[in-house]
VEXTIVEX-746331 format. One record per atom (N, C-alpha, C, O): residue number from 1; residue in one letter; atom name; x, y, z. Coordinates in nm, 4 decimals. Layout:
(pt NUM; "A"; "CA"; (X; Y; Z))
...
This chain:
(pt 1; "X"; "N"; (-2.7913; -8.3351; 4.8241))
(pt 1; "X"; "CA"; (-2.7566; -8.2691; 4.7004))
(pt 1; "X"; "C"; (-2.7790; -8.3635; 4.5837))
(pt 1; "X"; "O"; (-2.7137; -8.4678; 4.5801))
(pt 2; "X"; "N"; (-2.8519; -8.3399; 4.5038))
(pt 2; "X"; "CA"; (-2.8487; -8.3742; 4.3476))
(pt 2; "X"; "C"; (-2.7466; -8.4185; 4.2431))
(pt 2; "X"; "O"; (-2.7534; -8.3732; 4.1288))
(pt 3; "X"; "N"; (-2.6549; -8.5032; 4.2780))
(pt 3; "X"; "CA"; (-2.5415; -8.5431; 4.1614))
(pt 3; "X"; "C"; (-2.5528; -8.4786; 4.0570))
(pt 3; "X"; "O"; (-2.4610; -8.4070; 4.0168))
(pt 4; "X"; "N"; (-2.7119; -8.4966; 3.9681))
(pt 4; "X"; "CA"; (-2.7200; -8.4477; 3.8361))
(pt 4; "X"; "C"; (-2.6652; -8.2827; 3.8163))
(pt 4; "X"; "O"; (-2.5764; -8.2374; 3.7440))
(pt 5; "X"; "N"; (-2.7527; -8.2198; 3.9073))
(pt 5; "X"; "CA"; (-2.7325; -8.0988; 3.9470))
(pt 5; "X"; "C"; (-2.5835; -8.0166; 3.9788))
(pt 5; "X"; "O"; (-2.5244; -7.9170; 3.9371))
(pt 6; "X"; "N"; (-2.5632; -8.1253; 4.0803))
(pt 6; "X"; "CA"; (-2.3821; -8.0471; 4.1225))
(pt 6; "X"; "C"; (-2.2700; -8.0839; 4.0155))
(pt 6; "X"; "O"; (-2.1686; -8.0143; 4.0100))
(pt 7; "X"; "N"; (-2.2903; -8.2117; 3.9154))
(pt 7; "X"; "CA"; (-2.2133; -8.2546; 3.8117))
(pt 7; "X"; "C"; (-2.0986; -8.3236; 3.9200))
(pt 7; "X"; "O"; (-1.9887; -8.2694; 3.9091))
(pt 8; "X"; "N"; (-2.1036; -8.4151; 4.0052))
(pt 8; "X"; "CA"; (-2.0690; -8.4388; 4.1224))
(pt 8; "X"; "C"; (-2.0514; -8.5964; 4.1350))
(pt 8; "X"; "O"; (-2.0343; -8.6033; 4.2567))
(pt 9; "X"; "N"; (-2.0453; -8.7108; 4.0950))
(pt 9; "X"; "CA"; (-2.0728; -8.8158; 4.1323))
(pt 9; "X"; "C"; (-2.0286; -8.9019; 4.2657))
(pt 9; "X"; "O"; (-1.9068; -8.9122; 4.2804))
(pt 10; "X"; "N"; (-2.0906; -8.9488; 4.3392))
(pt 10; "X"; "CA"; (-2.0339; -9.0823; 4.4525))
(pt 10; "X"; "C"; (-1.9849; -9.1204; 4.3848))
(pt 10; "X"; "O"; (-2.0074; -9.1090; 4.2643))
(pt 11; "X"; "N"; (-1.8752; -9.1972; 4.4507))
(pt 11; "X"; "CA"; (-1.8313; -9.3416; 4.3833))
(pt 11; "X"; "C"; (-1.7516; -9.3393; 4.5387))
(pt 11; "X"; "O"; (-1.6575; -9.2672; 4.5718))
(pt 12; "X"; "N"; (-1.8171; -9.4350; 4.6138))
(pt 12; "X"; "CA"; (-1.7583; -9.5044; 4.7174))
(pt 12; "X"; "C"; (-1.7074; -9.3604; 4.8303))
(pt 12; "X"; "O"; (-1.7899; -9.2729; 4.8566))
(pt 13; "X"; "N"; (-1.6448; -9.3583; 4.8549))
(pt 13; "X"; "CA"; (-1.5743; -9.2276; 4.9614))
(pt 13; "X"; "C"; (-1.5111; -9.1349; 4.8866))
(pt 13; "X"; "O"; (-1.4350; -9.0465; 4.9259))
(pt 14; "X"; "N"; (-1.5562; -9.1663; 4.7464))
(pt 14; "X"; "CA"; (-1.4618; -9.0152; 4.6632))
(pt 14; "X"; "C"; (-1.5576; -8.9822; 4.6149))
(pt 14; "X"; "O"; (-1.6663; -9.0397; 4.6090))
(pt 15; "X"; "N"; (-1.5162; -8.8599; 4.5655))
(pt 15; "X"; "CA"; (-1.6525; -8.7657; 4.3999))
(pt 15; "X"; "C"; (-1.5457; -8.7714; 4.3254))
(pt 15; "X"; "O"; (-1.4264; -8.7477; 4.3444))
(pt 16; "X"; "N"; (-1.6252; -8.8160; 4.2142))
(pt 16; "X"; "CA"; (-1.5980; -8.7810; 4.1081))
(pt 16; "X"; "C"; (-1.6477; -8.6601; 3.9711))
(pt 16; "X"; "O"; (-1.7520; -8.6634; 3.9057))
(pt 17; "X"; "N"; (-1.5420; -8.5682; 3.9609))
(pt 17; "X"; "CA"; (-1.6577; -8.4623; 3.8700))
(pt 17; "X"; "C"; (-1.7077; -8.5424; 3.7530))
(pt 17; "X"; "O"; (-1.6382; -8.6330; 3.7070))
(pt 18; "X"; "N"; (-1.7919; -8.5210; 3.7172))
(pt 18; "X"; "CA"; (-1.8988; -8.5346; 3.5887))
(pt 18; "X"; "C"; (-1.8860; -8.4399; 3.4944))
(pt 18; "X"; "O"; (-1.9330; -8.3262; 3.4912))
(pt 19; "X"; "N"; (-1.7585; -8.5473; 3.3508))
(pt 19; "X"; "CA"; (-1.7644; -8.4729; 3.2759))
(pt 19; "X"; "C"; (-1.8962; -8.4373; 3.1757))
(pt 19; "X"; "O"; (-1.9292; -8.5278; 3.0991))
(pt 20; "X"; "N"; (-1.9593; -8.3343; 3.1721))
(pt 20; "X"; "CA"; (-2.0685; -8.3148; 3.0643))
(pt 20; "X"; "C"; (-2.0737; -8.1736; 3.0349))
(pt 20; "X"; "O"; (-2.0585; -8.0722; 3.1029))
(pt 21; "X"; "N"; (-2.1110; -8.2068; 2.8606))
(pt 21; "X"; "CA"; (-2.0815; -8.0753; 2.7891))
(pt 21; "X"; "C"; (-2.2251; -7.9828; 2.8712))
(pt 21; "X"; "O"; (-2.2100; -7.8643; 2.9012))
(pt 22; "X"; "N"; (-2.3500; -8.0519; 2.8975))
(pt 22; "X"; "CA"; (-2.4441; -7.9565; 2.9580))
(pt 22; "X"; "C"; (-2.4270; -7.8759; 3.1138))
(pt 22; "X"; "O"; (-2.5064; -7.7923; 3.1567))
(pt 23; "X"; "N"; (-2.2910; -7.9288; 3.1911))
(pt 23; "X"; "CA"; (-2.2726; -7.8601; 3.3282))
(pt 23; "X"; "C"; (-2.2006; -7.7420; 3.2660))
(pt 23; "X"; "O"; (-2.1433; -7.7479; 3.1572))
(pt 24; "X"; "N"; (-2.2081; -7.6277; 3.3477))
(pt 24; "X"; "CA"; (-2.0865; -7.5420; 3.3631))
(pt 24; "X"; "C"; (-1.9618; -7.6201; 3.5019))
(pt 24; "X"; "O"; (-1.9671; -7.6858; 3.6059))
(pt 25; "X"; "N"; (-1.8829; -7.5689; 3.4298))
(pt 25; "X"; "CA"; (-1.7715; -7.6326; 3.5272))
(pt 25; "X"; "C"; (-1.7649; -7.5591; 3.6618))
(pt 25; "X"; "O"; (-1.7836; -7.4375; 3.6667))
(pt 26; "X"; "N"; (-1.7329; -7.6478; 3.7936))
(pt 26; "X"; "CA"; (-1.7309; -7.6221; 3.8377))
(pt 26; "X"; "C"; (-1.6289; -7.6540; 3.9577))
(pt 26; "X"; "O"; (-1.6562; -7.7627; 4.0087))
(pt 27; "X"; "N"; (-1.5217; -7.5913; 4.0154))
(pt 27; "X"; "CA"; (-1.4541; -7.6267; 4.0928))
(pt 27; "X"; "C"; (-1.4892; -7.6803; 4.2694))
(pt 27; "X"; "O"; (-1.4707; -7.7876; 4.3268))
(pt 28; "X"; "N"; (-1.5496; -7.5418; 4.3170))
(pt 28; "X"; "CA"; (-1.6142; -7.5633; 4.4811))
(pt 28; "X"; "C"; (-1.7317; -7.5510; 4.4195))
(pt 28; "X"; "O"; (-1.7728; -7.5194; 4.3079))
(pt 29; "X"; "N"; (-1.8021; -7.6063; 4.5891))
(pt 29; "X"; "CA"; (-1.9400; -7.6064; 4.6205))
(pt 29; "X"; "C"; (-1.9584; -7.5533; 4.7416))
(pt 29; "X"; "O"; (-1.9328; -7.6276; 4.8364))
(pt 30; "X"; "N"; (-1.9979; -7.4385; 4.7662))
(pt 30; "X"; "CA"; (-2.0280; -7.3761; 4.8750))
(pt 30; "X"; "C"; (-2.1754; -7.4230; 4.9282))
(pt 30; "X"; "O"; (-2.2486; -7.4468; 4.8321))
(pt 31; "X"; "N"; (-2.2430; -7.4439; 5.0620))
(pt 31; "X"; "CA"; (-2.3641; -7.4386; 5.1046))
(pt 31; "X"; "C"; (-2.3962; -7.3705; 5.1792))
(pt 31; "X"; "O"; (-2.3220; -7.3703; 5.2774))
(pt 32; "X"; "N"; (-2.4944; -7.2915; 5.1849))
(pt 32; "X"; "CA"; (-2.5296; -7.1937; 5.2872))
(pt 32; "X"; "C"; (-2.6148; -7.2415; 5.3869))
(pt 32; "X"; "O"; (-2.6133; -7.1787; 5.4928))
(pt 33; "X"; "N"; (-2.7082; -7.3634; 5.3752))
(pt 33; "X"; "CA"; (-2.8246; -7.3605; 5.4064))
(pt 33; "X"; "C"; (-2.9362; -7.4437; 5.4331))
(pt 33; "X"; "O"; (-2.9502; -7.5012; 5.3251))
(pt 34; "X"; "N"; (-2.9986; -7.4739; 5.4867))
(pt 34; "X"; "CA"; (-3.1103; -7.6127; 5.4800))
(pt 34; "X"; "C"; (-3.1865; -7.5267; 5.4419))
(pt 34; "X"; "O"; (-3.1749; -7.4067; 5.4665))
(pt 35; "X"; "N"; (-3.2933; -7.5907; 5.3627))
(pt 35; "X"; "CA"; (-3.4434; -7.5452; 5.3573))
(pt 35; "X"; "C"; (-3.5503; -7.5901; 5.4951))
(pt 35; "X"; "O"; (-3.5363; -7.6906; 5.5647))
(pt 36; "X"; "N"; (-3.6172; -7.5242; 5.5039))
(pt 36; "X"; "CA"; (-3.7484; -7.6122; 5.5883))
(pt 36; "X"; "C"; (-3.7730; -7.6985; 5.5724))
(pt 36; "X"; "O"; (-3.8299; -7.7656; 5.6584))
(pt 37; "X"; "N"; (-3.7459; -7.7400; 5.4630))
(pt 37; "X"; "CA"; (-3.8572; -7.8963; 5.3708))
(pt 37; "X"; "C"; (-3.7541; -7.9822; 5.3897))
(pt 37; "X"; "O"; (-3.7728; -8.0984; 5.3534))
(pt 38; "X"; "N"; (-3.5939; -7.9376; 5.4635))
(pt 38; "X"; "CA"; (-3.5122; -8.0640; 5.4863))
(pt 38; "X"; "C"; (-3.5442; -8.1473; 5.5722))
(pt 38; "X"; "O"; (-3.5142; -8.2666; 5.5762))
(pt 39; "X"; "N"; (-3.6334; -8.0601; 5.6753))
(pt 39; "X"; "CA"; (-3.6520; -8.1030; 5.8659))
(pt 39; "X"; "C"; (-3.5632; -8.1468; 5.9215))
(pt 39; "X"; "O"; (-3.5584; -8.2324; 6.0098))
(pt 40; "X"; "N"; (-3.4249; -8.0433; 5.8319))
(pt 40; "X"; "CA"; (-3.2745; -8.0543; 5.9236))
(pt 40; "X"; "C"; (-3.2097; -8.1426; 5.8733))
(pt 40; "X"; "O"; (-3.0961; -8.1478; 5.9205))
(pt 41; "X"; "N"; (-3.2392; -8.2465; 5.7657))
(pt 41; "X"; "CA"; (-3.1355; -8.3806; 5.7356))
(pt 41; "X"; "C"; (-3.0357; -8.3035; 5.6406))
(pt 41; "X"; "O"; (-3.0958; -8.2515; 5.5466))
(pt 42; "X"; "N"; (-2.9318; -8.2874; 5.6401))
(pt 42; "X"; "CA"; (-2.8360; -8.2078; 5.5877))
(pt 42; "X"; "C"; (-2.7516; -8.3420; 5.5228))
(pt 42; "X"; "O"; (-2.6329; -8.3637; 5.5470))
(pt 43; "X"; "N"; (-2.8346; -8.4241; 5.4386))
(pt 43; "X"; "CA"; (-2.7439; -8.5883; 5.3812))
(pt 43; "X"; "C"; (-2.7428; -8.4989; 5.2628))
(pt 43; "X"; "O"; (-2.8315; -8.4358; 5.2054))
(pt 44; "X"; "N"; (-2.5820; -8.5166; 5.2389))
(pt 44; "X"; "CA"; (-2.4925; -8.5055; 5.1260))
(pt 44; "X"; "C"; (-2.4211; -8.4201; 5.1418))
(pt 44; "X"; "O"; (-2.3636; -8.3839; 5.0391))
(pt 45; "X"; "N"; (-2.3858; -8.3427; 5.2738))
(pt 45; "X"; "CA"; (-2.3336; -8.2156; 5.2890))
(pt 45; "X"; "C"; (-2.1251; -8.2582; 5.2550))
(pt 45; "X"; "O"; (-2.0261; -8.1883; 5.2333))
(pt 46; "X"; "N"; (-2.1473; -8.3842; 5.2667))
(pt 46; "X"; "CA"; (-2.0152; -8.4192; 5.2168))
(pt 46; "X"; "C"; (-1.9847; -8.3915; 5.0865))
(pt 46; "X"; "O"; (-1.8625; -8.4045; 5.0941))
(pt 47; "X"; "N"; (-2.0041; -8.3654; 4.9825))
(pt 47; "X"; "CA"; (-2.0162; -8.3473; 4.8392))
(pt 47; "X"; "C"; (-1.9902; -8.1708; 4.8044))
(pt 47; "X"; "O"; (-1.9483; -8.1104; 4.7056))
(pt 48; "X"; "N"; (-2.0348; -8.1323; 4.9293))
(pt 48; "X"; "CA"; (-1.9514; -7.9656; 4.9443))
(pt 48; "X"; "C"; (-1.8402; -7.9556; 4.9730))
(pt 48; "X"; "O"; (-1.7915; -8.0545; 5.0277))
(pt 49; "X"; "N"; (-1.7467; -7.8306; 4.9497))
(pt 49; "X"; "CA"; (-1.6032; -7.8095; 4.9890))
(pt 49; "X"; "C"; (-1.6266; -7.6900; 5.0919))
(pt 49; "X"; "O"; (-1.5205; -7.6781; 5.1531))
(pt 50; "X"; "N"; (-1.7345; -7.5802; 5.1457))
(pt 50; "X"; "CA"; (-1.7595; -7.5467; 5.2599))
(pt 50; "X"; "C"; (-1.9238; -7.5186; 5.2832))
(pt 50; "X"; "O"; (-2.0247; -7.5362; 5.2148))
(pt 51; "X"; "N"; (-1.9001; -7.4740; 5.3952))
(pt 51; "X"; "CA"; (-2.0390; -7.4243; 5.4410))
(pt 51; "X"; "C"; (-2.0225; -7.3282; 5.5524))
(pt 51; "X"; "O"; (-1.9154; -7.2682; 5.5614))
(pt 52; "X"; "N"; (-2.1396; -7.3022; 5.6587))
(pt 52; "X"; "CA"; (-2.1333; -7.2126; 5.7273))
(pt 52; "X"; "C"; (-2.1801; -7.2585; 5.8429))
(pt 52; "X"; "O"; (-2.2247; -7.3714; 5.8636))
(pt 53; "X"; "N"; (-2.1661; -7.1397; 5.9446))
(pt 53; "X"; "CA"; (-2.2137; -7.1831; 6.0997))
(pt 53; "X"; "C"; (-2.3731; -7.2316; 6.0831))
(pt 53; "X"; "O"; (-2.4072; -7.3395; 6.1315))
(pt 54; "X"; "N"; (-2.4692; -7.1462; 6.0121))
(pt 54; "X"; "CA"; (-2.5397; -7.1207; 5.9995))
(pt 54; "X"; "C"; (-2.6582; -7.2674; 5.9573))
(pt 54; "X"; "O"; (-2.7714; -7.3044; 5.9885))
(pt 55; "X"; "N"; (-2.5525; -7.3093; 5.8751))
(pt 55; "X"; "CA"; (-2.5982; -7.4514; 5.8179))
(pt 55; "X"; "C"; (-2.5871; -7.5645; 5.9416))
(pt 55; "X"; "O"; (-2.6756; -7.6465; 5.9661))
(pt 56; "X"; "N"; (-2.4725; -7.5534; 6.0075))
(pt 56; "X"; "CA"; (-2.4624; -7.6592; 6.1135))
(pt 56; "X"; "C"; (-2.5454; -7.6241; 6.2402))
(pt 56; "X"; "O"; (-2.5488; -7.7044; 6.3334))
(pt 57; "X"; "N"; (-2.6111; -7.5084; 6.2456))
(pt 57; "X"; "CA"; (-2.7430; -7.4933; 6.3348))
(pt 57; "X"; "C"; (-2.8439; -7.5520; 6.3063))
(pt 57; "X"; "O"; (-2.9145; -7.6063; 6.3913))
(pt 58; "X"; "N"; (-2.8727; -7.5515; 6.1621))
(pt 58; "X"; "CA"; (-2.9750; -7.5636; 6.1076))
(pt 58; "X"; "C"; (-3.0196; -7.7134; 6.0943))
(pt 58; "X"; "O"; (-3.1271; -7.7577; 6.0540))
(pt 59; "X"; "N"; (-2.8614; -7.8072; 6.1578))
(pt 59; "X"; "CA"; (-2.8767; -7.9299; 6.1101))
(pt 59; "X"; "C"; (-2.9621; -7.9749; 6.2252))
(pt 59; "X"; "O"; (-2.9689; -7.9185; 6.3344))
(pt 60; "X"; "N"; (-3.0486; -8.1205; 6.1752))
(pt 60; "X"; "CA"; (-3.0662; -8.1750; 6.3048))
(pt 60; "X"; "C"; (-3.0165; -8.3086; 6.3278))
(pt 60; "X"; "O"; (-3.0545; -8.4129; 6.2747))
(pt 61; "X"; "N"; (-2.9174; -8.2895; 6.4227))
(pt 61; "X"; "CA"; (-2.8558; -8.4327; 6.4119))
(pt 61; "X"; "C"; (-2.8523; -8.5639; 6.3897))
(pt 61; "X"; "O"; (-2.7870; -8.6343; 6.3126))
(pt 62; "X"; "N"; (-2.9906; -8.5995; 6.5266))
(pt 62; "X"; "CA"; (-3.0367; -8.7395; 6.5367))
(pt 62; "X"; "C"; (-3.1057; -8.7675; 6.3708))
(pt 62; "X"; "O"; (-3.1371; -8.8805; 6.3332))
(pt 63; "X"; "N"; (-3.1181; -8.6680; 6.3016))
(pt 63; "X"; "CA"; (-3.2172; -8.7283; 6.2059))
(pt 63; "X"; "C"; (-3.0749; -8.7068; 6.0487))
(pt 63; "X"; "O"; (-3.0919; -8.7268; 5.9285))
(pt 64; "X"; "N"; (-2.9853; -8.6744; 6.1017))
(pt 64; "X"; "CA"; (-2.8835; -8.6649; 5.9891))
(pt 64; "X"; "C"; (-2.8073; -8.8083; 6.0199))
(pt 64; "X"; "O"; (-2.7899; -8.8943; 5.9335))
(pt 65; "X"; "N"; (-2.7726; -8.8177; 6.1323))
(pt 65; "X"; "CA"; (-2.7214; -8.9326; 6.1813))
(pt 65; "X"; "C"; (-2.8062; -9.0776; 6.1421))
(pt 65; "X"; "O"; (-2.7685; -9.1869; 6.1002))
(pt 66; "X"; "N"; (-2.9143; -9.0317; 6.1710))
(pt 66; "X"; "CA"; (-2.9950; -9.1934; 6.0849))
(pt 66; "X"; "C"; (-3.0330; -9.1592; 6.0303))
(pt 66; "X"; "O"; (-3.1453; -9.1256; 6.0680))
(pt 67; "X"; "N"; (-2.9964; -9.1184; 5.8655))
(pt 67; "X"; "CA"; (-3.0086; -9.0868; 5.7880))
(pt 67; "X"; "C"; (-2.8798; -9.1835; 5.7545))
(pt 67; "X"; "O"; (-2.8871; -9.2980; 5.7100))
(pt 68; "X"; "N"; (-2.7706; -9.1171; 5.7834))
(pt 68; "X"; "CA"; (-2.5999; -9.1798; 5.7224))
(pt 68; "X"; "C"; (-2.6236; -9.3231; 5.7525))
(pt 68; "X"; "O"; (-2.5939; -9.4089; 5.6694))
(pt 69; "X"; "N"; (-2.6820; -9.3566; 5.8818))
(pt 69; "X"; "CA"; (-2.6540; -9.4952; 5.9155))
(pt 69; "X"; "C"; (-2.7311; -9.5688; 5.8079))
(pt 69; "X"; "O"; (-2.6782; -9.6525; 5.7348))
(pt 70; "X"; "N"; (-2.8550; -9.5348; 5.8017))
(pt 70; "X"; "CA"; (-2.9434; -9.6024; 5.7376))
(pt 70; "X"; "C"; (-2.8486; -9.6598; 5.5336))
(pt 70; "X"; "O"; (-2.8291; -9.7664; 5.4752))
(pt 71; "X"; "N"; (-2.8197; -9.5043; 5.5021))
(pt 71; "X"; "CA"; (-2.7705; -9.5478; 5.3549))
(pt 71; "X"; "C"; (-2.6305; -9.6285; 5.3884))
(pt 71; "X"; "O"; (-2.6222; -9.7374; 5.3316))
(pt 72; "X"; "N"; (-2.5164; -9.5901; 5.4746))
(pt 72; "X"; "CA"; (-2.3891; -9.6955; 5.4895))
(pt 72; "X"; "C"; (-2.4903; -9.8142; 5.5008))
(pt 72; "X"; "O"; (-2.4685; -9.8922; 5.4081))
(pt 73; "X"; "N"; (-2.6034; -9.8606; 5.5886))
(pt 73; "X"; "CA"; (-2.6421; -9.9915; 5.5885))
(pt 73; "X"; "C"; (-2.6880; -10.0688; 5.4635))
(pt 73; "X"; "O"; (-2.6574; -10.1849; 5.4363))
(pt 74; "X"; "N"; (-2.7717; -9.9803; 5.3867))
(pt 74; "X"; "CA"; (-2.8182; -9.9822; 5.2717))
(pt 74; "X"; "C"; (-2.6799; -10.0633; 5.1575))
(pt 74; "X"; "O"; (-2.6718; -10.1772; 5.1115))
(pt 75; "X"; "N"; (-2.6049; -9.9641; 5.1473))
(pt 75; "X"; "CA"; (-2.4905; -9.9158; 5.0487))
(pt 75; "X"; "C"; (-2.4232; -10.0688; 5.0863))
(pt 75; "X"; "O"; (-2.4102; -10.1578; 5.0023))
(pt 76; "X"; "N"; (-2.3911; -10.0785; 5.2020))
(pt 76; "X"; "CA"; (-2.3052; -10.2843; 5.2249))
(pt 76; "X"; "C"; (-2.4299; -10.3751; 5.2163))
(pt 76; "X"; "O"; (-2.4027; -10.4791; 5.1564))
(pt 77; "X"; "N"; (-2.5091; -10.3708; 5.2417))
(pt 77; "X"; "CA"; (-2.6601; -10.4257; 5.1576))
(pt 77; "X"; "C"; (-2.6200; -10.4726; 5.0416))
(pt 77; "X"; "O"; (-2.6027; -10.5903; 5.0100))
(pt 78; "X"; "N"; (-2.6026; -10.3558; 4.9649))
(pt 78; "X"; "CA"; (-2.6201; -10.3709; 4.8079))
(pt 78; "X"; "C"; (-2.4854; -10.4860; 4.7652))
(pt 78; "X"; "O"; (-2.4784; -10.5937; 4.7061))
(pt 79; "X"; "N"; (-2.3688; -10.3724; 4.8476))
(pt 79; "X"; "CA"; (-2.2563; -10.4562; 4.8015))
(pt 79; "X"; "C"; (-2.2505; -10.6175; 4.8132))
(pt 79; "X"; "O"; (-2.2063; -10.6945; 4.7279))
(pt 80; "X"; "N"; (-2.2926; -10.6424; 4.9089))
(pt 80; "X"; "CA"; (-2.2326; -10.8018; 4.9546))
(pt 80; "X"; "C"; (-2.4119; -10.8664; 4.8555))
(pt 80; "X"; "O"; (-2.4269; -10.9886; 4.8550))
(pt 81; "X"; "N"; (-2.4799; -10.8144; 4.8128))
(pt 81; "X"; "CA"; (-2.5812; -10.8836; 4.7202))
(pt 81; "X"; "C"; (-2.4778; -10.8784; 4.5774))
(pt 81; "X"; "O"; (-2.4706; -10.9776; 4.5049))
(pt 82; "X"; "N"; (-2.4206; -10.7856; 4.5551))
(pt 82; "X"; "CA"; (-2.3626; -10.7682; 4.3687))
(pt 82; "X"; "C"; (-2.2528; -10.8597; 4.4174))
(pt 82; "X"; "O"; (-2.2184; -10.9180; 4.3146))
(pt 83; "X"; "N"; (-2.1614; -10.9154; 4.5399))
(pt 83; "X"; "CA"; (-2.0643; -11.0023; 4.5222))
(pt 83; "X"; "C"; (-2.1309; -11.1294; 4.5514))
(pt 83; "X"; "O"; (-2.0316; -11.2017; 4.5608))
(pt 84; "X"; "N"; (-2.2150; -11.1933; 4.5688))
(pt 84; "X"; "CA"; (-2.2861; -11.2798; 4.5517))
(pt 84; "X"; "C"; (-2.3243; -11.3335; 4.4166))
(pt 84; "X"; "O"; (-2.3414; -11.4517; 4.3864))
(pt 85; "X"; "N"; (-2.3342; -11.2319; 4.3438))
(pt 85; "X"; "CA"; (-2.3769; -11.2531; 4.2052))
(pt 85; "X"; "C"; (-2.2653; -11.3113; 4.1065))
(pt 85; "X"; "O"; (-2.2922; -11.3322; 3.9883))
């Protein structure tokens, strides 16, 4: 999912909404769905408040799963380089 888009921000294991006068506000985020063009990686589905059966068929695991691993690896990457600094 698109931060810009959902008005949604990461920040560590929380969201934070994004105040901006250009979002409409928004409370939930429903998902219905992968596209084809995901090839099943369903990364960011955390940033929703539900979804459907439909979506968790659609997921494909091994490639959602290293997907997460890869950015948590990434994400303490970054960190332990900015406390270095």
């Amino acid at each position: 999912m698109d931060t810009n888009v959902i008005g949604r921000e990461h920040c560590g294991y929380f969201f934070t909404s994004l105040r901006q006068s250009s979002h409409p506000a928004r409370s939930r985020i429903f998902v219905r769905d992968l596209t084809p063009a995901s090839s099943g990686n369903g990364t960011g589905i955390g940033m929703a408040d539900f979804t459907t059966a439909r979506f968790v068929k659609a997921l494909n695991l091994p490639i959602y799963l290293h997907e997460c691993a890869y950015l948590a690896w990434h994400a303490r990457r970054e960190n332990s380089h900015s406390l270095r600094q």
